[in-house]
N, C-alpha and C positions, 0 to 999 in steps of 0.2 A: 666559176659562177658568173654568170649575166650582168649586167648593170642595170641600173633603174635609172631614168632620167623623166624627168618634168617637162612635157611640150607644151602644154597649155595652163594656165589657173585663173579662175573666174569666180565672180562671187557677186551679188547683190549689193546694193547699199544697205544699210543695216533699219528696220522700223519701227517705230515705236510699239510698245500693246495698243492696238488697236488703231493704228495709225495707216501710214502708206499702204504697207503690203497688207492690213487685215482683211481684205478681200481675197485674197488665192489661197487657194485648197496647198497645202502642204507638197502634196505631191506635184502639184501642177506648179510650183513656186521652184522645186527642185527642177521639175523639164527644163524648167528653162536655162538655167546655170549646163544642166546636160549638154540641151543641144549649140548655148556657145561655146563650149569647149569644141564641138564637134564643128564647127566654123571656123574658130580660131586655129584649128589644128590641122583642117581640110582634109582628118580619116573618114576614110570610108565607113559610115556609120554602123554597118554590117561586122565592119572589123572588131568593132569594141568588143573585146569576151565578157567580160564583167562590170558589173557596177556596185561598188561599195558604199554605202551611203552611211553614218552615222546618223543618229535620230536616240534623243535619249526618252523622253515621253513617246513611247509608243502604243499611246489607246486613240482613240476615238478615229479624228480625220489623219491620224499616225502610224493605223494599227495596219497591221495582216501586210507587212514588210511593204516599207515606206518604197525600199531602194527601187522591187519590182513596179510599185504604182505607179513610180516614176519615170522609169522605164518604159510603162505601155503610155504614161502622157506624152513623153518625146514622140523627135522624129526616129528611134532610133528603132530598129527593125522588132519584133519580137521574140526573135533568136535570143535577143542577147538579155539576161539574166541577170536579177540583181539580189541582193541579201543585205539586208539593216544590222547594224553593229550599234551596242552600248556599252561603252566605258565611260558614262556619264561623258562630264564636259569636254574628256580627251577624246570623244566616239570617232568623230572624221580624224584626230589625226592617227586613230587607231588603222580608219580605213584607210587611209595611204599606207600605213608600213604592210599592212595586209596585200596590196593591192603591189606594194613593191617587192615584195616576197614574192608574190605570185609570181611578176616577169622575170625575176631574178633568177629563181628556179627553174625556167625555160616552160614552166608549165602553160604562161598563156605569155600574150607578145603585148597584147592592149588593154589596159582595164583602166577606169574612170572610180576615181578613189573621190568622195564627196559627204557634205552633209546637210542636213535641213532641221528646221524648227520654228514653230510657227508659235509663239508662246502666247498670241492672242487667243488662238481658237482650240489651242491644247497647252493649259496652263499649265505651269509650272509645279511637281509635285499630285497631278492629277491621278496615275499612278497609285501613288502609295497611300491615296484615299479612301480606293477601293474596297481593299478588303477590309476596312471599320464600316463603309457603308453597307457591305454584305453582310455584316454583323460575327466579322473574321478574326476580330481583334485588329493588331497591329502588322504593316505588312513584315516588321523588322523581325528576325529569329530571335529566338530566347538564350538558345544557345551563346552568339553571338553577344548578346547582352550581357549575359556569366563571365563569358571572354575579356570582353571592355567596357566594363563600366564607364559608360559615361557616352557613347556609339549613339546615343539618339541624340544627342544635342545639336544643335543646329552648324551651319557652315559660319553664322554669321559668330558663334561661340569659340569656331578653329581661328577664324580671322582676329578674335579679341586675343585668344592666345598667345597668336604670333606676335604680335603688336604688345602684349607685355613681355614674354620672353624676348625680342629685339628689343626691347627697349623704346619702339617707337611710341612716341606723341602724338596727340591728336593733330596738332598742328603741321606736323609732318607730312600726315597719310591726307589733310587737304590740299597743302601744296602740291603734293604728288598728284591727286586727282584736278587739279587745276592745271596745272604741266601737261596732262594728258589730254583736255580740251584742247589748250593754245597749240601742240600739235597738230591734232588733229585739223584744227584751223588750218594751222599752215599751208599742212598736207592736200586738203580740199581746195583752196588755194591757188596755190601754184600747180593744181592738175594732177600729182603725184598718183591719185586714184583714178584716174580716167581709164588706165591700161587694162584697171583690172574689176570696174565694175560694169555690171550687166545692167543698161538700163530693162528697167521693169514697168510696163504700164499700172497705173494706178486705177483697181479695180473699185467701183461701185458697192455697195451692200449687196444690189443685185446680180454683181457679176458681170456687170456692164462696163466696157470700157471709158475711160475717164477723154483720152487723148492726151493725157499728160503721163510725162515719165520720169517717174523714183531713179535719182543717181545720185542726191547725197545720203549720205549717211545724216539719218534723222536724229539721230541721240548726241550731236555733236551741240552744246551749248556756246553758240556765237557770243554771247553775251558773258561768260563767266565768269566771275570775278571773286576773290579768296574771301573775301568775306561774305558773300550769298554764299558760299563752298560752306565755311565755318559757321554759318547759318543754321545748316539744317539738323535737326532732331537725331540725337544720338539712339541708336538702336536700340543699347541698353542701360540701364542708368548706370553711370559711373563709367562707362566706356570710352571707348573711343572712336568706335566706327559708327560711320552712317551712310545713308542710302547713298549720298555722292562720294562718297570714296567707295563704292563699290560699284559692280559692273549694272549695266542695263541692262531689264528685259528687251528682249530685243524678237523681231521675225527675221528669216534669212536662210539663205540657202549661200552653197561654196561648191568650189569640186576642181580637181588635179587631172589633168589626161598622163596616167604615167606607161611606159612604154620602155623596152628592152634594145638593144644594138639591132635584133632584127626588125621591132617595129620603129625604131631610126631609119632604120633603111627603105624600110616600104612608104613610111609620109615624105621622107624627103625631106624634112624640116631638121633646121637647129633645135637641141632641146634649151629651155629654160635653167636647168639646174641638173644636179646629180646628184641621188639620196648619197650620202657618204656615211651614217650611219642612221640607225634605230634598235630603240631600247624600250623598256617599261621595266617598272620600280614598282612596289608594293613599300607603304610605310604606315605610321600609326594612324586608327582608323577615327581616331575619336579628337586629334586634333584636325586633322583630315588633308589640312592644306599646305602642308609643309613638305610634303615628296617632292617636289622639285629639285630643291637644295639640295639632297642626296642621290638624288638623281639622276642630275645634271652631272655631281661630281662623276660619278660611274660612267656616264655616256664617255667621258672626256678621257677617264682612264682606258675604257676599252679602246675607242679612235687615236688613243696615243696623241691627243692634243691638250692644250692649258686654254683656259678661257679667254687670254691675251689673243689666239690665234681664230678665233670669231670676230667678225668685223662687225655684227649685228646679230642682235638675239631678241624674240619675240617670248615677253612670258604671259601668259594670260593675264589681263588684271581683275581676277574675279572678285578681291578684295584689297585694295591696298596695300595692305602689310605683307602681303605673299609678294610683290615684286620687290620691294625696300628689302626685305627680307634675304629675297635669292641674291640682289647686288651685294648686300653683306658679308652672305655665307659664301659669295664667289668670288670676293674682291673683283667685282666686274668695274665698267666702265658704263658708269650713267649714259652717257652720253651717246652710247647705242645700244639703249635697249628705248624698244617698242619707238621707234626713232616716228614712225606717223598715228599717234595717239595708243591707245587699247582700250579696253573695253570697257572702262569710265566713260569713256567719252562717244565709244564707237559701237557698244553695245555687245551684247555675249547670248548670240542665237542657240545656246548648249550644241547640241549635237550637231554645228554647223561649224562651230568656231576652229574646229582644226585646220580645217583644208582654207578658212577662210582666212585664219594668222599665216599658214604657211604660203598665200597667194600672196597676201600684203607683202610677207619676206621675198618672196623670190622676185619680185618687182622692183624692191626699192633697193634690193641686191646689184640689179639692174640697173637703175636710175644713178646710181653709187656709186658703178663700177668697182665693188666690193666682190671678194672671194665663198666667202663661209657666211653660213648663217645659221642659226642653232634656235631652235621652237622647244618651249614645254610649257605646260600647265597643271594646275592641280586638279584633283577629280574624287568625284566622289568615292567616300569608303579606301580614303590614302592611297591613289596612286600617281602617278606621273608618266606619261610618255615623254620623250626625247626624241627630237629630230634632227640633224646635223645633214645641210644641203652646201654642195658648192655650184655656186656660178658656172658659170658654161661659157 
């Protein structure tokens, strides 16, 4: 079988609801992460077979497959064909293993693995609105409900869970979300992100070009300090989580240019990375956020490695307790995980944030001169993808 290797990874700076990027159309916010890959990589745009895009709200400026829309906004020919993937929050890193499977298999040589989410102009949960407003009921099965009692609760209800079952304190999961700014600081900083964001011009209400260009990450609080953190309003009473120990709404686009030995040979380029493993996990749906930790263990068993042998690992921070959590169940090493902020600080575009964790990874892999890097995150309805890249 083929290899999969990584030549390009690009991503947006990440923006507020209704901030920098709430001016671009979804699809036209993905072109453009498209066609810098397609720069950054110098293939002939015709070459690309595929485009994989994640998008987990797919109604409104979402709908009638995002990946294709995206596709005819680029530069890239209209040959080339795209398909939207939802595995909730894990969607783009789903479309990279899709997308490395495909070269792997010899089936196609070039495909652009990516995702988008525009959570300003396609809120959050928009989706499952619907059918109550069609007068449908609930979109969730009954069945399903029979199954697991307790499936409708909320994510922010998995994250309290975890957070009592670990054992974590309130106090914990702010520090933790205060750690994730100060990185992210860093990170911004000293440039760590330059390699791998796409400036964006900043649209108008009307569409009109600004002449100014989005390249930080907006949700990064310069200012942050553990007591504004410990400030804010617990979610639930008696709890312990709250809005800053969890991830930001965010807009954003991401995307991987992944490619086989014979599309190596036709760009002529060094790749980035080499997928070295991929996995996906099913676990319980109604705490929901906790598949990683088993997960992960699996991914490691199958690649015949230990966690000590990752030099760096990206785990989504969609809530606090879910990364404290994975360091615990992994006996990992703090000190490389999410090493230039996460999604406390850097925001969590859903169905953008895989391709856009595993860009941040294979860069700062780079920067590091580190080997391995290891991506998961938790996702709606209990599952977890795993991704396992080495350096090149």
């Amino acid at each position: 079988m083929a290899e999969a290797y990584i030549v390009a990874a690009a991503r947006t700076a990440g923006g507020r609801r209704g901030g920098k990027l709430a001016g671009w159309h979804p699809a036209d916010l993905a072109a453009q992460v498209i066609d810098a890959l397609v720069a950054k990589s110098g293939i002939d745009p015709a070459a690309v077979e595929d485009v994989i895009l994640g998008c987990v709200s797919q109604v409104g400026e979402q709908a009638t497959n995002a990946a294709r829309n995206a596709v005819l906004a680029s530069r890239l020919p209209e040959s080339v064909p795209g398909t939207s993937v939802d595995r909730q929050c894990g969607s783009s890193q789903q479309a990279l293993h899709f997308a490395a499977q495909a070269v792997m298999s010899g089936a196609m040589d070039a495909v652009i693995a990516g995702g988008v989410e525009s959570m300003t102009r396609v809120p959050m949960f928009t989706p499952n609105a619907l059918p109550a407003k069609a007068g449908l009921g609930t979109y969730m099965s009954p069945a399903m409900k029979r199954r697991y009692p307790g499936v409708e609760f909320s994510q922010f209800t998995g994250a309290e869970m975890i957070a009592k079952n670990y054992g974590i304190d309130k106090d914990a999961l702010d520090r933790y979300a205060l750690e994730s700014h100060r990185r992210a600081m860093a990170a911004t900083r000293s440039g760590a992100f330059e390699g791998e964001i796409v400036p964006i011009e900043i649209l108008q209400a009307d569409g009109s070009g600004t002449g100014e260009q989005h390249t930080v990450d907006e949700g990064i609080r310069f200012d942050a300090t553990l007591e504004g953190i410990a400030g804010v309003k617990l979610i639930a009473e008696g709890g312990r989580c709250t809005a800053a120990t969890a991830s930001q709404i965010c807009d954003g686009a991401s995307g991987v240019l992944v490619v086989n030995e014979r599309g190596l040979k036709a760009l002529g380029v060094k790749p980035l990375a080499r997928i070295h493993h991929m996995s996906v996990m099913g676990h319980d749906p109604v705490i929901m956020l906790e598949a990683p930790l088993p997960a992960t263990l699996h991914a490691l068993k199958k690649a015949g490695m230990r966690i000590q042998d990752i030099d760096l690992y990206e785990v989504n921070e969609a809530f606090a307790p879910v990364p404290i959590a994975w360091l615990e169940a992994l006996n990992a090493d703090p000190a490389r995980l999410n090493v230039n902020g996460g999604a406390i600080a850097l925001g969590h575009p859903l169905g953008a944030s895989g391709t856009k964790l595993m860009t941040t990874l294979v860069h700062a892999l780079g920067r590091r001169g580190k080997r391995y890097g290891l991506q998961t995150m938790c996702e709606g309805g209990g599952m977890a993808n795993v991704t396992i890249v080495e350096r090149l």
